[in-house]
NUFI-423230 format. One record per residue (C-alpha): x, y, z; residue in three letters. Coordinates in Angstrom, 1 decimal. Example, Ala and Ser with C-alpha at 12.3 -4.5 7.8 and 13.67 -1.06 7.14 Angstrom:
! NUFI-423230
NODE      px      py      pz   aa
NODE    12.3    -4.5     7.8  ALA
NODE    13.7    -1.1     7.1  SER
***
This chain:
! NUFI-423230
NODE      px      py      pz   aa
NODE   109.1    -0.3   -81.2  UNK
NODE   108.8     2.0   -83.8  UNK
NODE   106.2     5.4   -84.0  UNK
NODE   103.8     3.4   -85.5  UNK
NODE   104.0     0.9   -82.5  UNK
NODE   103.0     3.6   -80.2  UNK
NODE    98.9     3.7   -80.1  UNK
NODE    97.6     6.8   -81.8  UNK
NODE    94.8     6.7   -78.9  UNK
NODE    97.3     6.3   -76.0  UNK
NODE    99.5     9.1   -77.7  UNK
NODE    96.7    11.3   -78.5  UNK
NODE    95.8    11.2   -74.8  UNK
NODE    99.1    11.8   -73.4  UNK
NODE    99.4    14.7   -76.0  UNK
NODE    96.1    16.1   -74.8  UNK
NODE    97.3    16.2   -71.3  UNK
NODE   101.1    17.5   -71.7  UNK
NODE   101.5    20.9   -70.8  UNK
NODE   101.3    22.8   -74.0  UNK
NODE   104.5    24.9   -74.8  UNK
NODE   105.8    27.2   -77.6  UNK
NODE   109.4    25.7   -78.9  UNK
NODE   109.1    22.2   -77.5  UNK
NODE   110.6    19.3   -78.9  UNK
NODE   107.5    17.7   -78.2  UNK
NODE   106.5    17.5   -81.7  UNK
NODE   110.0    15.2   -81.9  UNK
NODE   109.5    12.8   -79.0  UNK
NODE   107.6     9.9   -80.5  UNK
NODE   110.3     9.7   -83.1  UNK
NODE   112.8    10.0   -80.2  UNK
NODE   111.5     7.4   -77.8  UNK
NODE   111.4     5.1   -81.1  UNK
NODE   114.8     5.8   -81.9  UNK
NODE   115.7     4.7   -78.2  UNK
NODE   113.6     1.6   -78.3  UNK
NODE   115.6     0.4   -81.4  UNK
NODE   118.2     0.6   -79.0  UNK
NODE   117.2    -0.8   -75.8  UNK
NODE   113.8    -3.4   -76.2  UNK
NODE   111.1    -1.5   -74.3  UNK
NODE   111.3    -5.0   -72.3  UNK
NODE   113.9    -3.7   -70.6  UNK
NODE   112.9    -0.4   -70.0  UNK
NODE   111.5    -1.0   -66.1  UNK
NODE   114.9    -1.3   -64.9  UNK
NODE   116.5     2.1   -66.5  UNK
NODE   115.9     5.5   -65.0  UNK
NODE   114.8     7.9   -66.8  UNK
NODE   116.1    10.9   -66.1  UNK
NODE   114.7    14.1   -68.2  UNK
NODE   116.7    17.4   -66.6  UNK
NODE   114.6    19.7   -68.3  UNK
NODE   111.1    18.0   -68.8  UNK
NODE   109.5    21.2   -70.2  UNK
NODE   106.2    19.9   -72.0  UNK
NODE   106.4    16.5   -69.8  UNK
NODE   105.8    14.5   -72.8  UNK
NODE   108.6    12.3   -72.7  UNK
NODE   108.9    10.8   -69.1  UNK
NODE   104.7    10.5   -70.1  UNK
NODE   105.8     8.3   -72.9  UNK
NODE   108.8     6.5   -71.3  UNK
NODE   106.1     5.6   -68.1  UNK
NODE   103.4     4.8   -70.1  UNK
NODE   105.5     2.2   -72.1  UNK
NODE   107.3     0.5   -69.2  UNK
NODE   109.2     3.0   -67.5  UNK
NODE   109.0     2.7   -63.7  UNK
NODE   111.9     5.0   -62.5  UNK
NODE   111.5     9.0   -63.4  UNK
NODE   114.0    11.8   -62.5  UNK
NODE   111.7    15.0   -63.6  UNK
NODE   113.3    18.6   -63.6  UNK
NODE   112.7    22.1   -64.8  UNK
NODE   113.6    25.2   -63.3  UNK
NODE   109.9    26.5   -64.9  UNK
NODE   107.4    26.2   -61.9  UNK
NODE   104.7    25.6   -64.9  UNK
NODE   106.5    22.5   -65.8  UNK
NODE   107.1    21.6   -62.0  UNK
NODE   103.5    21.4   -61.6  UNK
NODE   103.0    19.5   -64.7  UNK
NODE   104.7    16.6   -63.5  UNK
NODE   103.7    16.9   -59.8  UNK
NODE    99.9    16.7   -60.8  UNK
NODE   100.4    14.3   -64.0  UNK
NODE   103.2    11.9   -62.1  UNK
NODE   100.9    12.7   -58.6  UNK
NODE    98.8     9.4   -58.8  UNK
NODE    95.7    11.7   -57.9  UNK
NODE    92.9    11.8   -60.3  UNK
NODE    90.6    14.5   -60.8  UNK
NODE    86.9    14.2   -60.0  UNK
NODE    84.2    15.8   -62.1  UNK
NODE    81.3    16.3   -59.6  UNK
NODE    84.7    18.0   -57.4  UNK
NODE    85.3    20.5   -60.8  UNK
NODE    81.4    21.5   -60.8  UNK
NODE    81.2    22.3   -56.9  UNK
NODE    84.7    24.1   -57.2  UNK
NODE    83.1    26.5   -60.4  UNK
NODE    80.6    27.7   -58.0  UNK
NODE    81.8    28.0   -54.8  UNK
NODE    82.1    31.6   -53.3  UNK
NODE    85.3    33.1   -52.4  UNK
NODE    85.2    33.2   -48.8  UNK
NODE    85.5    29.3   -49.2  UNK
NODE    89.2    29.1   -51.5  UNK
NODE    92.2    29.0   -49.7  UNK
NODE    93.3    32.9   -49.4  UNK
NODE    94.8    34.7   -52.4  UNK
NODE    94.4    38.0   -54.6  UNK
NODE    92.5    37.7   -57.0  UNK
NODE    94.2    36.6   -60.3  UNK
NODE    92.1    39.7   -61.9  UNK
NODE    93.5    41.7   -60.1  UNK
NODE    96.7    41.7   -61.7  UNK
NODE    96.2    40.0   -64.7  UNK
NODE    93.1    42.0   -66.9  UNK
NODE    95.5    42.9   -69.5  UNK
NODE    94.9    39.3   -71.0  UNK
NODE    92.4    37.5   -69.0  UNK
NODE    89.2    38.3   -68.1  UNK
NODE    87.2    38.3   -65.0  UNK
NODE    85.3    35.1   -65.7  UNK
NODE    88.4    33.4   -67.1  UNK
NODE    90.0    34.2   -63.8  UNK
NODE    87.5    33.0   -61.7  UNK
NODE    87.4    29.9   -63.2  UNK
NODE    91.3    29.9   -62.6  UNK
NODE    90.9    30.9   -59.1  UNK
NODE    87.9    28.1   -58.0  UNK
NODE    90.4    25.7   -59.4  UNK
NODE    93.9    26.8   -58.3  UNK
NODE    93.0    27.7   -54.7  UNK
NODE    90.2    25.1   -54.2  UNK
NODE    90.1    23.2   -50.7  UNK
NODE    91.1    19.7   -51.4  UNK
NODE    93.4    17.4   -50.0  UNK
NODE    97.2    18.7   -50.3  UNK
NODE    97.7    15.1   -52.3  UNK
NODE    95.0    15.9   -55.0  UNK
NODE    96.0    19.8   -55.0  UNK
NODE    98.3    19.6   -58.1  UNK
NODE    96.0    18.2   -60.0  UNK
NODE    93.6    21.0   -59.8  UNK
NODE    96.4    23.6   -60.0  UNK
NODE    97.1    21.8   -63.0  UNK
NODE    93.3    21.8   -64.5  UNK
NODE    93.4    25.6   -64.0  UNK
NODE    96.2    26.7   -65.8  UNK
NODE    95.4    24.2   -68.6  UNK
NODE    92.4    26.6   -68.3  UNK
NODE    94.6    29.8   -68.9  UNK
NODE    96.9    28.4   -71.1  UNK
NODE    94.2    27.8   -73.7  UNK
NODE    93.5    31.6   -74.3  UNK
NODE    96.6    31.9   -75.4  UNK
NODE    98.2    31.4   -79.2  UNK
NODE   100.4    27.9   -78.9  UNK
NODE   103.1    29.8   -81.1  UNK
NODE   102.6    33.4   -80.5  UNK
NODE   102.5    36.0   -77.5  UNK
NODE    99.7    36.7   -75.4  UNK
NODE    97.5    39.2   -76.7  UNK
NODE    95.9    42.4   -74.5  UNK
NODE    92.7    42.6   -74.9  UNK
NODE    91.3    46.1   -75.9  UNK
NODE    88.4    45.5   -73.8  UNK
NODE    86.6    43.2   -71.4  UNK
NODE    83.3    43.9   -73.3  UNK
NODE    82.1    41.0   -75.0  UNK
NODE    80.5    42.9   -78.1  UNK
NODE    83.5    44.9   -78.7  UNK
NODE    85.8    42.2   -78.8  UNK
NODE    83.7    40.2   -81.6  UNK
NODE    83.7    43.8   -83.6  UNK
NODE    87.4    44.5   -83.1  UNK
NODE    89.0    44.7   -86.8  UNK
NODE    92.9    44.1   -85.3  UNK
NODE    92.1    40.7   -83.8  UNK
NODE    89.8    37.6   -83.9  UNK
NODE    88.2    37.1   -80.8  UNK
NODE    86.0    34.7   -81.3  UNK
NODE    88.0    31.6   -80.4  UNK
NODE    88.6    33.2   -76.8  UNK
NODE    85.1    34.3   -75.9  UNK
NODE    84.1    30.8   -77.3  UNK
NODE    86.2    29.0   -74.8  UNK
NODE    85.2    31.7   -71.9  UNK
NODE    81.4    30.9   -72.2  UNK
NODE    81.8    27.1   -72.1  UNK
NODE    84.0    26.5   -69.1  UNK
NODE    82.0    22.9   -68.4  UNK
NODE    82.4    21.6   -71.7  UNK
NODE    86.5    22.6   -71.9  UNK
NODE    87.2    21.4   -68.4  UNK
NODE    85.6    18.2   -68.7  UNK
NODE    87.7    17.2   -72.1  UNK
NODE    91.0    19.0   -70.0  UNK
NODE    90.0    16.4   -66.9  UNK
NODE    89.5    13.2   -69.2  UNK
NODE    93.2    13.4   -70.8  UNK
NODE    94.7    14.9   -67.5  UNK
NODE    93.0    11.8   -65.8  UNK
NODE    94.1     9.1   -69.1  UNK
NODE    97.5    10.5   -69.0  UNK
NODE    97.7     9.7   -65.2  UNK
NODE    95.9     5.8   -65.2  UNK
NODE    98.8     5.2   -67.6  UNK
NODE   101.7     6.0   -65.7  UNK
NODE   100.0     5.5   -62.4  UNK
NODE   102.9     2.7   -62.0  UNK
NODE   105.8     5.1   -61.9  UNK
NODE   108.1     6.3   -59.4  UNK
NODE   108.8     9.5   -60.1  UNK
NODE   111.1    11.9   -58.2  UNK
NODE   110.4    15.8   -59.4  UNK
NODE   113.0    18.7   -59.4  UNK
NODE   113.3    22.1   -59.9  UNK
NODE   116.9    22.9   -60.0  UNK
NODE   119.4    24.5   -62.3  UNK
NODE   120.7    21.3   -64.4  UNK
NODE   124.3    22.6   -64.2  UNK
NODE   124.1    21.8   -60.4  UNK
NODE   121.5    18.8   -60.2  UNK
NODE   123.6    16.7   -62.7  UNK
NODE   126.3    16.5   -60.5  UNK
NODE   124.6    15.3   -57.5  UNK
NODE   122.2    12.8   -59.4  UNK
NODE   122.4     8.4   -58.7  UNK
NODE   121.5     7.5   -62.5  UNK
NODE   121.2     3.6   -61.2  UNK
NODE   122.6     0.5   -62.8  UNK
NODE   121.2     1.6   -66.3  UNK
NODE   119.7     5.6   -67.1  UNK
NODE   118.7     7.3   -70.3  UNK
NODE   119.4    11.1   -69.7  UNK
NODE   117.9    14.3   -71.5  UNK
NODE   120.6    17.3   -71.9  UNK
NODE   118.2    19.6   -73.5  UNK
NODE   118.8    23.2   -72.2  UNK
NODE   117.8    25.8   -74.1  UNK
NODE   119.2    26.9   -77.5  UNK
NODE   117.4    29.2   -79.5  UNK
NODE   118.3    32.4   -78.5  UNK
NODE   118.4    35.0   -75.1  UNK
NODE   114.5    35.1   -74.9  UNK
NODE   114.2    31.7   -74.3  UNK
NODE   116.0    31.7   -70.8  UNK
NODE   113.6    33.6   -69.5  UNK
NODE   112.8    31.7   -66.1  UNK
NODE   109.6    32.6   -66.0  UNK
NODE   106.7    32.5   -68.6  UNK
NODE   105.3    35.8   -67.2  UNK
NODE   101.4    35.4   -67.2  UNK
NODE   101.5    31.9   -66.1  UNK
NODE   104.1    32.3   -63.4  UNK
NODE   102.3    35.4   -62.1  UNK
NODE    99.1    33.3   -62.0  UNK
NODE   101.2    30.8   -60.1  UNK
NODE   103.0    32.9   -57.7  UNK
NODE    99.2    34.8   -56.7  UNK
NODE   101.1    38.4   -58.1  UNK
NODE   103.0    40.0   -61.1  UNK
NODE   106.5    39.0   -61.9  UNK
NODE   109.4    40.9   -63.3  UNK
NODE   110.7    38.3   -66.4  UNK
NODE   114.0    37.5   -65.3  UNK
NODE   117.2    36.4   -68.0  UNK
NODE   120.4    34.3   -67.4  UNK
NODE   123.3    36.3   -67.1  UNK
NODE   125.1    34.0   -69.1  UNK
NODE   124.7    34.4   -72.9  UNK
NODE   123.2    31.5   -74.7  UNK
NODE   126.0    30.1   -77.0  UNK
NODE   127.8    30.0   -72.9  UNK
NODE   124.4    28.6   -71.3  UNK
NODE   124.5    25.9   -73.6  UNK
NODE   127.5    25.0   -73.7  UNK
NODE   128.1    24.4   -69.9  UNK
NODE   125.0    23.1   -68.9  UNK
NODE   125.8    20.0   -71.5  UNK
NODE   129.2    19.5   -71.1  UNK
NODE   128.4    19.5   -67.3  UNK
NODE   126.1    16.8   -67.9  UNK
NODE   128.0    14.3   -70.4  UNK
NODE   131.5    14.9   -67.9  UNK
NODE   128.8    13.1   -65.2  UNK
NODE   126.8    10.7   -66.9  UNK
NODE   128.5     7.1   -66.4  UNK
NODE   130.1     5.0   -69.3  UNK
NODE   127.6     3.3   -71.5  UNK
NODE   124.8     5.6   -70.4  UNK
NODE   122.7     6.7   -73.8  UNK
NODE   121.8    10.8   -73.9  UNK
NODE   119.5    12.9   -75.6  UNK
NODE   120.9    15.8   -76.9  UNK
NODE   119.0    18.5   -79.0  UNK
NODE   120.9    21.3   -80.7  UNK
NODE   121.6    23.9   -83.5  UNK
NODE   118.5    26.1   -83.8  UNK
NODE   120.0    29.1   -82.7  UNK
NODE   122.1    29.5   -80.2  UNK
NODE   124.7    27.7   -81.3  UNK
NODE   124.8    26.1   -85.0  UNK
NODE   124.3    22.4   -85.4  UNK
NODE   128.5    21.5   -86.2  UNK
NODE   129.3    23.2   -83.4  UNK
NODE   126.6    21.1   -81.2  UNK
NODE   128.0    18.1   -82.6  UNK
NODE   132.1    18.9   -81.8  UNK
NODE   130.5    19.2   -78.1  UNK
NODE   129.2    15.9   -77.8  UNK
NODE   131.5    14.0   -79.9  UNK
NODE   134.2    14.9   -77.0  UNK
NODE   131.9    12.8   -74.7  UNK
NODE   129.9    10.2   -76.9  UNK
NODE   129.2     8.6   -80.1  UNK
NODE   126.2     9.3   -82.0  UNK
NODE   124.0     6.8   -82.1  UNK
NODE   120.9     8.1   -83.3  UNK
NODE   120.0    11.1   -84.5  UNK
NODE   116.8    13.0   -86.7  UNK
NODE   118.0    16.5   -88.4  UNK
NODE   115.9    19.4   -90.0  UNK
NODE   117.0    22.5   -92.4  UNK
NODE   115.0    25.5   -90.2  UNK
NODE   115.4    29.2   -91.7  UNK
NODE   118.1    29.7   -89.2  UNK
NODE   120.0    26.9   -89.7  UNK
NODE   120.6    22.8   -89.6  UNK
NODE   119.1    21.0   -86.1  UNK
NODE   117.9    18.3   -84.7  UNK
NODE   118.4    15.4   -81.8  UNK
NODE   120.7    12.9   -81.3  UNK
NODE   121.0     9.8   -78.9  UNK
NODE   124.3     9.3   -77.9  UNK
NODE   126.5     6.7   -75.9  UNK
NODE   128.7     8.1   -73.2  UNK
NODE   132.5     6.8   -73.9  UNK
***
């Protein structure tokens, strides 16, 4: 298989329906489960387990599954990323005539909650959150319930800049927002007044990402990967992701703040590791390589920050050989991916 091999429709939907986050490798992953299939014939990929220990966007296991992959380990400490998986890896399709009744129904018929308003009108406003709140705390079978959770902070997640910070809005008037002179508001209001038309293109890829890997078993996590690695069974045959975070201090923040807080029905402190990253990194994928059996291929992503791309490499080649890799100059430095084979 190469990229080409993969079909721009079926990528284009499981794209569509991976959880959208800023720093992913996502953008890398076609390459990367090409790279991987040079390796190992996609043939044989239903007897390896996949096991991806920080799954972030979900668009790997996504692609593994949909080409042949029938045995996922899915982990991420992020709750956003948890629910990802649950709802996409759920086997519970979304209904659109379920979707309509939910964007009407009154309160007193949602499961109880504070309103997400409540706590969250820096950046959302009221009809954006009770669009959220229809969805999220909608009364549906527990099996179908991450799948709406999902829908609704797909929902949220598009008022947001892929690659910037949220923004606080200077006022919940509509007017005032289209004649504010610091910010273009246009593309939020546009997406608040046509919550139909945006939910019914979020449900068809949430629901084409899940027909396609409908066939998978997959067991989801939420643990540190320091801890979880050691406890794992990779099987007869695995291909593990050691991918923690490298760029930098802000990125091990545990919790995306306005989508956690969504989550959790309240506002959440962003919390840090204590750790500092060069020492985060570090553990977490040496932890991972000591664990992994003989002959078992890795992913490994580094060099973008946290620590530099040589360095990365003296860390794996103590475990593995490269057998694979794809590497970039950035303005902060050389990095990249490699697929290595544990010695």
């Amino acid at each position: 298989m190469t990229r080409s091999a993969i079909p721009p429709a079926s990528l284009s939907v499981l794209r569509g329906a991976m959880l959208p986050l800023d720093g992913s490798i996502a953008e890398h992953v076609p390459d990367i489960v090409a790279a991987y299939a040079r390796l190992v014939p996609p043939a044989e990929w239903p007897g390896i387990t996949v096991v991806d220990l920080t799954a972030g966007s979900c668009l790997l296991p996504l692609l593994f599954a949909a080409h042949g992959a029938e045995k996922l380990v899915i982990n991420d400490l992020a709750p956003r990323s948890q629910l990802a998986a649950r709802a996409l890896f759920g086997g519970a399709s979304l209904s659109w005539p379920e979707v309509e009744r939910r964007l009407v129904v009154p309160r007193s018929r949602l499961r109880r909650h504070v309103p997400s308003f409540h706590f969250s009108s820096d950046y959302l406003t009221e009809p954006v959150a009770v669009v959220f709140d229809r969805l999220y705390y909608a009364r549906v079978p527990l099996r179908q319930r991450a799948a709406y959770q999902y829908l609704a902070l797909r929902w949220v997640l598009g008022f947001s800049p892929v690659d910037d910070a949220w923004n606080i809005l200077p006022t919940h008037d509509p007017r005032q927002l289209r004649e504010d002179l610091a910010h273009d508001w246009g593309p939020y209001l546009h997406r608040m007044h046509r919550p139909r038309q945006v939910l019914r293109s979020l449900l068809r890829e949430i629901n084409g990402a899940i027909a396609q890997v409908r066939h998978a078993r997959a067991v989801i996590q939420g643990e540190d990967m320091l801890t979880l690695c050691r406890r794992l069974n990779y099987g007869h045959r695995a291909f593990v992701v050691a991918n923690p975070p490298t760029r930098g201090l802000d990125e091990y923040v545990i919790d995306d703040q306005l989508a956690h807080s969504l989550m959790a029905n309240r506002w959440l402190p962003l919390s840090r590791s204590r750790e500092v990253p060069g020492e985060f990194w570090r553990r977490r994928v040496a932890a991972v390589l000591r664990q992994v059996p003989q002959g078992t291929h890795v992913l490994v992503w580094g060099g973008d920050g946290a620590v530099r791309w040589r360095d990365c490499v003296a860390l794996w080649e103590r475990y593995g050989d490269r057998v694979a890799e794809r590497r970039a100059d950035r303005p902060g430095g050389r990095a990249g991916w490699a697929i290595l084979v544990r010695r």
